[in-house]
C-alpha positions as a LaTeX table, in Angstrom:
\begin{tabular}{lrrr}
\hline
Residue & $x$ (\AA) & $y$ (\AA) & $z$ (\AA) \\
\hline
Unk1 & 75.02 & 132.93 & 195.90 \\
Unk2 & 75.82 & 130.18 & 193.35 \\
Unk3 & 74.67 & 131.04 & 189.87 \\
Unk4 & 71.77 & 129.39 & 187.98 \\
Unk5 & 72.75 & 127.28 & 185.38 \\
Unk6 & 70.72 & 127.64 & 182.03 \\
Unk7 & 70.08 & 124.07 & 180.67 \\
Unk8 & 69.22 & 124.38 & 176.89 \\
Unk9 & 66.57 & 122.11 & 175.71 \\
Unk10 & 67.39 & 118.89 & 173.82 \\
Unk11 & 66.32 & 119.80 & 170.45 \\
Unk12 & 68.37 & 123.30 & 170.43 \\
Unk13 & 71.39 & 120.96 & 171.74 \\
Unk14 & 70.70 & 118.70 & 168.80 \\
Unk15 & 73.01 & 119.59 & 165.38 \\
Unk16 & 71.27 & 118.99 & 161.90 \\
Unk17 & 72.48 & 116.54 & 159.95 \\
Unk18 & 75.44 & 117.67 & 157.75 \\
Unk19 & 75.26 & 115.78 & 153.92 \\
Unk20 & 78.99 & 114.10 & 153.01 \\
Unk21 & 80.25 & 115.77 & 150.39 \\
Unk22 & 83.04 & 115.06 & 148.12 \\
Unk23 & 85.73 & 116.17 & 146.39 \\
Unk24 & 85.95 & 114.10 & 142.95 \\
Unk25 & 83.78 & 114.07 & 140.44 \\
Unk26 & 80.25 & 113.44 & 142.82 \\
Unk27 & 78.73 & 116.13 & 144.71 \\
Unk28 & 77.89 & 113.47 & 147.47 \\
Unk29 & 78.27 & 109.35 & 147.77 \\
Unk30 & 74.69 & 109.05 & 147.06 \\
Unk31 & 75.47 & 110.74 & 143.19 \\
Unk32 & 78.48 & 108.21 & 143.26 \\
Unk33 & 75.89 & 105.04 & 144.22 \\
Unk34 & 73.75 & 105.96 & 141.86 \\
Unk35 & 75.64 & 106.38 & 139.27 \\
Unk36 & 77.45 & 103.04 & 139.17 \\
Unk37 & 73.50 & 101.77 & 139.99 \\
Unk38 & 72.70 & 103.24 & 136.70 \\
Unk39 & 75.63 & 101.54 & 135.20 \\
Unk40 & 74.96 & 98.24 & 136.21 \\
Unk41 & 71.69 & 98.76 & 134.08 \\
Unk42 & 72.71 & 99.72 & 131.17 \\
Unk43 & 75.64 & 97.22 & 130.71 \\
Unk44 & 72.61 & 94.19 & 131.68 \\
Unk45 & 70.11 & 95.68 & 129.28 \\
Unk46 & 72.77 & 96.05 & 126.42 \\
Unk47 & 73.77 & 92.45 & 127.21 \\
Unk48 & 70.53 & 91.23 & 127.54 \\
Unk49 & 69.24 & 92.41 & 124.05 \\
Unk50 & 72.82 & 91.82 & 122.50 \\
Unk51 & 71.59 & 88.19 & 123.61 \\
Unk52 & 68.22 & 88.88 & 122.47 \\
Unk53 & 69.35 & 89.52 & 118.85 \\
Unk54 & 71.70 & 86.49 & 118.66 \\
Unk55 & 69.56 & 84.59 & 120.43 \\
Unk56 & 65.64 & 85.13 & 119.85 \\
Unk57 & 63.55 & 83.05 & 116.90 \\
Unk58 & 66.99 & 80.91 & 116.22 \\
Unk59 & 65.61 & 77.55 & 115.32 \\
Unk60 & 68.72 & 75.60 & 116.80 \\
Unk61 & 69.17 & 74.86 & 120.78 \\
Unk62 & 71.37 & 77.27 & 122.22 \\
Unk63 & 75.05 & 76.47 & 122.33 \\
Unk64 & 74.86 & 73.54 & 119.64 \\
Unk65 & 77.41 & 74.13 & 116.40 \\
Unk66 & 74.31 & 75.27 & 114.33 \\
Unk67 & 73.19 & 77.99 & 117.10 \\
Unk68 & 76.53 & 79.79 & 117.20 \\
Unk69 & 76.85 & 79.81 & 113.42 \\
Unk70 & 73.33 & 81.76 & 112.95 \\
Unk71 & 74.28 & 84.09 & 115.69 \\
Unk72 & 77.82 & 84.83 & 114.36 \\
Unk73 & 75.36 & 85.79 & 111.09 \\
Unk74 & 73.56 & 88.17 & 113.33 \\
Unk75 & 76.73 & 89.26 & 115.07 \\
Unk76 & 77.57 & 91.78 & 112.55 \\
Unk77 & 74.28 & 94.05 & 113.38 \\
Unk78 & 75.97 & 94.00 & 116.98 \\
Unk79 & 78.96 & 94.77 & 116.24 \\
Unk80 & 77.76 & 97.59 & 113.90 \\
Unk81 & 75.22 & 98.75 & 116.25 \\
Unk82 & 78.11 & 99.03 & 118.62 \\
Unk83 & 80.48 & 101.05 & 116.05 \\
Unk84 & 77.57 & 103.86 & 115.80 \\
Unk85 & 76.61 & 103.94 & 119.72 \\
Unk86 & 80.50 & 104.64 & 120.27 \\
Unk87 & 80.76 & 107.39 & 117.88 \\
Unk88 & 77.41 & 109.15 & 117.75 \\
Unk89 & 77.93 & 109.12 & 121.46 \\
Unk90 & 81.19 & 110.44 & 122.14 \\
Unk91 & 80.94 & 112.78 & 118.83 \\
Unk92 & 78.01 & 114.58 & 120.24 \\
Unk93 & 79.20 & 114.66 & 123.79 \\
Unk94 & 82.55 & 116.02 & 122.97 \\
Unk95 & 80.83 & 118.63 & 120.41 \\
Unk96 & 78.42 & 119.73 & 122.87 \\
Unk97 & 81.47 & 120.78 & 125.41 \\
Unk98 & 83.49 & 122.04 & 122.19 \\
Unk99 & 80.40 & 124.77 & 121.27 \\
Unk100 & 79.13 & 125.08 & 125.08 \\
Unk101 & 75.81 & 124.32 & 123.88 \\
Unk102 & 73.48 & 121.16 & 124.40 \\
Unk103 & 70.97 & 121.58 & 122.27 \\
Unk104 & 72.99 & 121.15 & 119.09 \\
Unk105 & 74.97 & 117.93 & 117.39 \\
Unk106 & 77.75 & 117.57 & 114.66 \\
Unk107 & 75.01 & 116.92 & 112.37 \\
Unk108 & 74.83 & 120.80 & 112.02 \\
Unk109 & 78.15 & 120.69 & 110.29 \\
Unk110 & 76.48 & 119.10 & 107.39 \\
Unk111 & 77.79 & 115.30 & 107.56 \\
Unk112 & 74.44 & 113.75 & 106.66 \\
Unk113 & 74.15 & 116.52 & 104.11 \\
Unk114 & 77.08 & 115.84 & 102.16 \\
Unk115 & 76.63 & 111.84 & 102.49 \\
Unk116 & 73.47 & 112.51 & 100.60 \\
Unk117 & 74.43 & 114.94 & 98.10 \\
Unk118 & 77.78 & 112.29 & 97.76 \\
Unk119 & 74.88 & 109.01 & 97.11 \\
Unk120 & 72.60 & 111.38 & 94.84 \\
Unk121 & 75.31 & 112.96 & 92.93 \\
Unk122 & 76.84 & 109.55 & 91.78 \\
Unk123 & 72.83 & 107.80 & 90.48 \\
Unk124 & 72.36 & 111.37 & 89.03 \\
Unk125 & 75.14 & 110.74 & 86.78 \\
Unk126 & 76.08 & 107.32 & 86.50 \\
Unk127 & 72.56 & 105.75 & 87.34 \\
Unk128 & 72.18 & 102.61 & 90.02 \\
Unk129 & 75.75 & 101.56 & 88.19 \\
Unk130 & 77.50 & 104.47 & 90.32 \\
Unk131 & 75.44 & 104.05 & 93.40 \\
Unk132 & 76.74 & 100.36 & 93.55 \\
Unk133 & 80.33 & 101.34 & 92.71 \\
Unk134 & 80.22 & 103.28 & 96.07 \\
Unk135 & 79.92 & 100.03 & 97.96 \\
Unk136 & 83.47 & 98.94 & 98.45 \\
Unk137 & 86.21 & 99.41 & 101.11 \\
Unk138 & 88.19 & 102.27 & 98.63 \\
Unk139 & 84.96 & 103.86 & 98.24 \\
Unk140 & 84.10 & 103.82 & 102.19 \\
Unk141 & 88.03 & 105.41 & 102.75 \\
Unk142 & 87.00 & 108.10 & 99.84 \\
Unk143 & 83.78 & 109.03 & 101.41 \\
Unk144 & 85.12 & 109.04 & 105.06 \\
Unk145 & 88.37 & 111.41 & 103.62 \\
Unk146 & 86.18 & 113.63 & 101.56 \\
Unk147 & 83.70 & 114.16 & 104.90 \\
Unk148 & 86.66 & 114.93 & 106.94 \\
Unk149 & 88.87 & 116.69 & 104.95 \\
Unk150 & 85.78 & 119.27 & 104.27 \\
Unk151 & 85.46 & 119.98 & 107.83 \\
Unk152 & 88.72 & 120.53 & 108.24 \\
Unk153 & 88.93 & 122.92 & 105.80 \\
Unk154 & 86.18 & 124.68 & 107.55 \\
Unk155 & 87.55 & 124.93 & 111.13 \\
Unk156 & 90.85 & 125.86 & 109.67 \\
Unk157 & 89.12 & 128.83 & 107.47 \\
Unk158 & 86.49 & 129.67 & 110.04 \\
Unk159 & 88.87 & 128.93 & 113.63 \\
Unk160 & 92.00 & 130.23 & 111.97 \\
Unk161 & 93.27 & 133.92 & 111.96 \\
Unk162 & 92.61 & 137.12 & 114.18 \\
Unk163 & 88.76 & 137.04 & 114.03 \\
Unk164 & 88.11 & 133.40 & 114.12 \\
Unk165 & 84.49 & 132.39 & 115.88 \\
Unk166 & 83.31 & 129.19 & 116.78 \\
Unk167 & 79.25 & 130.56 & 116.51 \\
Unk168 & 80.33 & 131.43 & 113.02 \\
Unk169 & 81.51 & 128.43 & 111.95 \\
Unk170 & 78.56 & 126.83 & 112.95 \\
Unk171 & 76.12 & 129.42 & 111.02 \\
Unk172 & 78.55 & 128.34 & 108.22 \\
Unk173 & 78.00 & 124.93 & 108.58 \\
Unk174 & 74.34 & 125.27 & 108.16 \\
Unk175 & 74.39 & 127.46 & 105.60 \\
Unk176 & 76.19 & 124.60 & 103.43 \\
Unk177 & 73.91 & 121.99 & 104.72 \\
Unk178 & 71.15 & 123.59 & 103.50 \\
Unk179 & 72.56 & 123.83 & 100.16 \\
Unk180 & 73.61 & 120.52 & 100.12 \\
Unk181 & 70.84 & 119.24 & 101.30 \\
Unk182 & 69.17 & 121.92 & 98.46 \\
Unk183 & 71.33 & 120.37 & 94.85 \\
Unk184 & 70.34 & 116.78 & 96.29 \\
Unk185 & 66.51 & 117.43 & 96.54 \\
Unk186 & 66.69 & 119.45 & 92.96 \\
Unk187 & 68.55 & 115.89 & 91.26 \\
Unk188 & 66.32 & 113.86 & 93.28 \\
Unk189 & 63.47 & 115.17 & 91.22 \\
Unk190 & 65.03 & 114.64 & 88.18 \\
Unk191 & 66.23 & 111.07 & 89.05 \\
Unk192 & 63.39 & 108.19 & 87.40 \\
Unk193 & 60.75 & 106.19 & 89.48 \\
Unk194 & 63.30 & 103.12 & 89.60 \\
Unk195 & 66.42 & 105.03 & 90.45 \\
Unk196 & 65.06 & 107.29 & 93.19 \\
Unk197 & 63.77 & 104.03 & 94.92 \\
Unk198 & 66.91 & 103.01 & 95.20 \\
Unk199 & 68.52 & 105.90 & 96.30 \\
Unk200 & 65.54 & 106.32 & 98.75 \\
Unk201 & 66.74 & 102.67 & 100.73 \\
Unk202 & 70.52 & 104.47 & 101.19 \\
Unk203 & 69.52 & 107.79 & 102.72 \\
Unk204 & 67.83 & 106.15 & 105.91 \\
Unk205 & 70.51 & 105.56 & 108.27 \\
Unk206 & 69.98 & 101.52 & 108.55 \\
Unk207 & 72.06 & 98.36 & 109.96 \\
Unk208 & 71.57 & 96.97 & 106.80 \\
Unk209 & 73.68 & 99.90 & 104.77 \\
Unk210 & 77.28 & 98.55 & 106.82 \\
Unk211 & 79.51 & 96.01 & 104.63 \\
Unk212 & 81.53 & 94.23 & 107.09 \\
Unk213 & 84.62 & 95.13 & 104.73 \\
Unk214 & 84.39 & 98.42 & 106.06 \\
Unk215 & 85.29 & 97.01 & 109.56 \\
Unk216 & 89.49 & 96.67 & 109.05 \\
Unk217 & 88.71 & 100.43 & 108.67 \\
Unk218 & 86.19 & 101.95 & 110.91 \\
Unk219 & 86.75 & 100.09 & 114.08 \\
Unk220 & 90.02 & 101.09 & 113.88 \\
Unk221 & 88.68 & 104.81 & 113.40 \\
Unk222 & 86.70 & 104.33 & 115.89 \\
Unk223 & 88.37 & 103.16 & 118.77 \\
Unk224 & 91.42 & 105.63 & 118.26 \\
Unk225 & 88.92 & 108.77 & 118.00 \\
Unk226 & 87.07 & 107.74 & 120.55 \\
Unk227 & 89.82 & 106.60 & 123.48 \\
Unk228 & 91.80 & 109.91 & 122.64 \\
Unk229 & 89.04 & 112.10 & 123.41 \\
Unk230 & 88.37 & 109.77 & 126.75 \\
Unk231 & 91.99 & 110.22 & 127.57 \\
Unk232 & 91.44 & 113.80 & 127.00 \\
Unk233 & 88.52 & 114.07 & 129.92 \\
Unk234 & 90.13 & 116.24 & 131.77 \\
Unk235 & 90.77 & 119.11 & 129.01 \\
Unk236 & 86.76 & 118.44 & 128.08 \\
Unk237 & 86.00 & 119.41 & 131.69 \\
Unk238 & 88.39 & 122.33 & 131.41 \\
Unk239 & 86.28 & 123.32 & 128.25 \\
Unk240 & 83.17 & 123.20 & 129.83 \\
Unk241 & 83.88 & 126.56 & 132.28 \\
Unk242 & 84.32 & 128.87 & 128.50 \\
Unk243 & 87.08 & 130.30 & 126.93 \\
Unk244 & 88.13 & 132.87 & 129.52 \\
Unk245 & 88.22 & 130.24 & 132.44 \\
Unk246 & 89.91 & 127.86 & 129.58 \\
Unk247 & 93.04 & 130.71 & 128.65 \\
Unk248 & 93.03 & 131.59 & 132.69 \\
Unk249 & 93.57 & 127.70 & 133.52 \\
Unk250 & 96.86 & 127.19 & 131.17 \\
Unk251 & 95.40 & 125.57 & 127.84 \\
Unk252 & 95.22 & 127.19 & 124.62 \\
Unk253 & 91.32 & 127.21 & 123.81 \\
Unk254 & 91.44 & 127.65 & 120.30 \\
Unk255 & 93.80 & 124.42 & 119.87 \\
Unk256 & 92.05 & 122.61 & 122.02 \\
Unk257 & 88.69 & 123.33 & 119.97 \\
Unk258 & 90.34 & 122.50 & 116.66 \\
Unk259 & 91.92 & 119.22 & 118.41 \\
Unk260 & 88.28 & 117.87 & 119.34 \\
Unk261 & 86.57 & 118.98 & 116.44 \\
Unk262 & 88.82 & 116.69 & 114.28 \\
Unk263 & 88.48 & 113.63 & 116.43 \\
Unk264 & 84.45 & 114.49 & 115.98 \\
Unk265 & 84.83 & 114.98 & 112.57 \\
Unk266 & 86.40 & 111.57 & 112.03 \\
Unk267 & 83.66 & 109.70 & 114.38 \\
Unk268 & 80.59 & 111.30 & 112.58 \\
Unk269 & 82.35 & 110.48 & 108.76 \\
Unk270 & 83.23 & 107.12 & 109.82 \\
Unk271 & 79.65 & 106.55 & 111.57 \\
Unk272 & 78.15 & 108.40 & 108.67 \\
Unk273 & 79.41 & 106.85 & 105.63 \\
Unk274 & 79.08 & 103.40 & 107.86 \\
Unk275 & 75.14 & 103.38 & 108.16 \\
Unk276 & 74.25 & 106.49 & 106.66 \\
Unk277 & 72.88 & 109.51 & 108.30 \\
Unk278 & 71.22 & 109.19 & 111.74 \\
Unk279 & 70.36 & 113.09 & 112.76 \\
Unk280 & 68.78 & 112.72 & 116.57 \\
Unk281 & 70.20 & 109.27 & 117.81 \\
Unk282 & 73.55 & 111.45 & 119.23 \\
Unk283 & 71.25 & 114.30 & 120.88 \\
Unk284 & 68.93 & 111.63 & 122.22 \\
Unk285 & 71.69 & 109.82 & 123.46 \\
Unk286 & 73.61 & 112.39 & 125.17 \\
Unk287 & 70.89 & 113.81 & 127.06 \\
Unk288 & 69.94 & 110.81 & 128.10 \\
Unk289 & 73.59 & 111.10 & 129.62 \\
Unk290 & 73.73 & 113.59 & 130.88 \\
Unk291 & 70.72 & 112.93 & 132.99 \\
Unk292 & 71.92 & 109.53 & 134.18 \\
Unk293 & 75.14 & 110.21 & 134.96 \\
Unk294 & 74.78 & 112.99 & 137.69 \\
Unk295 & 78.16 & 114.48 & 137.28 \\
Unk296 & 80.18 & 116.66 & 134.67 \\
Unk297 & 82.87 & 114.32 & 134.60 \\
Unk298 & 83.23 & 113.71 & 130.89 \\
Unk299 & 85.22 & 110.54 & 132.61 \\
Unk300 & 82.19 & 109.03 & 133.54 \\
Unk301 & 79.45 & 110.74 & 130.96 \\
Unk302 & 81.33 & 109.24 & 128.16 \\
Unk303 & 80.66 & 105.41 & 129.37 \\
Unk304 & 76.97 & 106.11 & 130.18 \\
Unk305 & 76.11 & 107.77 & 126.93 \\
Unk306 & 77.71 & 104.96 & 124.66 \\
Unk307 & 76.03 & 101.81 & 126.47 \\
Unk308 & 72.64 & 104.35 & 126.34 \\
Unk309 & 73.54 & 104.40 & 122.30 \\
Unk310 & 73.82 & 100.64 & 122.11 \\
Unk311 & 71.19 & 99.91 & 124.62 \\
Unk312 & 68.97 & 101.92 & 122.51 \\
Unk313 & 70.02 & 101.27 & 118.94 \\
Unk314 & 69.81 & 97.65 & 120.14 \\
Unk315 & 66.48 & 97.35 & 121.76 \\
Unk316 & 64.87 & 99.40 & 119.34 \\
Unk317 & 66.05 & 96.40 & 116.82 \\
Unk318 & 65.21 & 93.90 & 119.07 \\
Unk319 & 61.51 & 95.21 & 119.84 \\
Unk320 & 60.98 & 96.79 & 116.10 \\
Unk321 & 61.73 & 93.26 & 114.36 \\
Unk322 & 60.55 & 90.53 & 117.39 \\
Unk323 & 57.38 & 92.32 & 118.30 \\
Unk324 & 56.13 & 94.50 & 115.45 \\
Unk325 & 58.01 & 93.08 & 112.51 \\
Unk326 & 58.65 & 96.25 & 111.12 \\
Unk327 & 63.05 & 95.97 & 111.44 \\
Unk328 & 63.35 & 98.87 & 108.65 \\
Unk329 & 61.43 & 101.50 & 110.14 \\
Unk330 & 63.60 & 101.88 & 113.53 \\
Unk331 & 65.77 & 104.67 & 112.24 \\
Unk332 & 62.53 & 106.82 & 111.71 \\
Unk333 & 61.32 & 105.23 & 114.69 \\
Unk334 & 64.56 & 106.55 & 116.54 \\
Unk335 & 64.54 & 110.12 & 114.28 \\
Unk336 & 60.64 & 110.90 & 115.63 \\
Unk337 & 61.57 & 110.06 & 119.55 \\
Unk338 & 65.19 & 111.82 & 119.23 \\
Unk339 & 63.65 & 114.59 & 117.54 \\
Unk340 & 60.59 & 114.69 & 119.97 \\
Unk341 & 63.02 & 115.16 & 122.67 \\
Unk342 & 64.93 & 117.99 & 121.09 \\
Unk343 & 61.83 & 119.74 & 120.68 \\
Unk344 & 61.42 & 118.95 & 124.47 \\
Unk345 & 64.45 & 120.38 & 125.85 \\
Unk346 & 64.20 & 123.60 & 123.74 \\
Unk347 & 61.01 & 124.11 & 125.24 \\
Unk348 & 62.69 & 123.78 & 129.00 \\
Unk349 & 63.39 & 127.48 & 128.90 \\
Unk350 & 66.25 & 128.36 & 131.39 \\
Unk351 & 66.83 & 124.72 & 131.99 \\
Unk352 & 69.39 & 123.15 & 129.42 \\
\hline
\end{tabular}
């Protein structure tokens, strides 16, 4: 008697669809796709409104001897807009990893404080004369020293030694901020009508606040800060699992820390004492980065968050003084969204 043969019916036989998945730094080629779709973007729309600057309301025909001497003019904005998206970028992506935390920026290590206590101190005592002998390539190397070699001395007090802690280094940090941020506002008050205005057009981080004889020394700054902590990617990722992962992989956290906190340190002084202070434009721009990018890969999060820095530093320029006419409000402009979205993503409980 032959046997009956059980046929099973064509949708058990059928297999679901297994998703590709790979090993680098995308979960899947889709994440890889998109993410050099998102790229594409950003590098046309920071072209387009580099362009856009050089090029919009220039009275001359584009490409004639008279065009390309207005635009070099306008040039320096670029190339200063660029200088800040680099560092306020990679600064606050870098820090981020450094504290595991994403909802703070190096700003809480009292930068911006200190520039402003640093502007107020010298009108305070030497009137508009000292504010204007600030302005000066000497004066940009003092300010940029003085910022750095401050937080220095803090990670090496605070990191330093059997109990060091990286949470309380960073209560520290605001702790001094505040009072920084406290001895300014007392000698504000005391400062006259005519010398507070003054000091009132410095402390908004602006285009207009860069010399370009501070480039020979912060694009230099700049570029070596910035490419070291790129080169060190890898370490980053490393970083990102927490100390105990860190020590169990091979790498010494604490030096590590201290390593990337100085390269931060020397991006947010140079940015700093560049433009002046700019408190949300880093935490705007790095969660924008993190969003776009769609991988941990500090390889590819640190490209994406600087052309998202120029991209919007730039069109927020571009729009603010084309369209409204209002060029010297875009650093609030860029404060209110950047601190909009802070206030956003603390409110995300469970989902930083």
């Amino acid at each position: 008697m032959a046997e009956a043969t059980i046929t099973r019916p064509a949708a058990e036989r059928r297999t679901p669809p297994v998703r590709r998945r790979t090993s680098g730094s995308f979960p899947h080629p889709r994440a890889r796709r998109r993410y050099w779709i998102v790229l594409s973007v950003l590098v046309v729309l920071a072209v387009g409104f580099a362009f856009g600057l050089l090029a919009w309301d220039n009275p001359l025909p584009v490409g004639s001897d008279g065009f390309w001497r207005i635009a070099q003019m306008r040039a320096t904005s670029i190339l200063v807009m660029a200088i800040v998206a680099v560092c306020q970028a990679t600064a606050t992506v870098s820090f981020q990893t450094a504290t595991n935390n994403r909802i703070i920026t190096p700003s809480i290590m009292g930068f911006e404080s200190l520039y402003i206590a640093i502007q107020t101190s010298a009108i305070y005592f030497l009137g508009v004369t000292g504010l204007v002998a600030l302005t000066g390539l000497p004066q940009f190397v003092l300010q940029v020293a003085v910022m750095v070699g401050l937080s220095l001395l803090l990670y090496g007090w605070l990191l330093s030694g059997r109990y060091g802690n990286l949470q309380i280094m960073l209560l520290i940090g605001i702790i001094i901020g505040g009072g920084l941020g406290s001895i300014s506002t007392f000698m504000q008050r005391l400062l006259t009508p005519s010398d507070f205005d003054v000091l009132t057009a410095r402390l908004f981080g602006s285009v207009s606040n860069a010399d370009p004889d501070y480039f020979p020394v912060a694009i230099p700054l700049c570029v070596v800060a910035s490419v070291a902590l790129w080169l060190r990617s890898h370490r980053l990722n490393v970083l990102t699992l927490g100390r105990e992962a860190t020590i169990n992989l091979g790498l010494n956290h604490k030096s590590e820390i201290m390593k990337v906190l100085f390269l931060v340190s020397l991006l947010m002084a140079t940015s700093t004492a560049l433009v002046g202070p700019m408190t949300f434009l880093g935490f705007l721009v790095a969660t924008l980065a993190y969003q776009f990018a769609g991988s941990a890969d500090h390889r590819h999060i640190f490209p994406v968050a600087v052309l998202t820095g120029f991209v919007v530093l730039a069109g927020a320029y571009f729009i603010m003084k084309n369209v409204f006419y209002a060029q010297g409000v875009v650093s609030i402009i860029i404060e209110l969204v950047g601190g909009s979205v802070f206030l956003f993503v603390i409110l995300r409980k469970g989902r930083l």
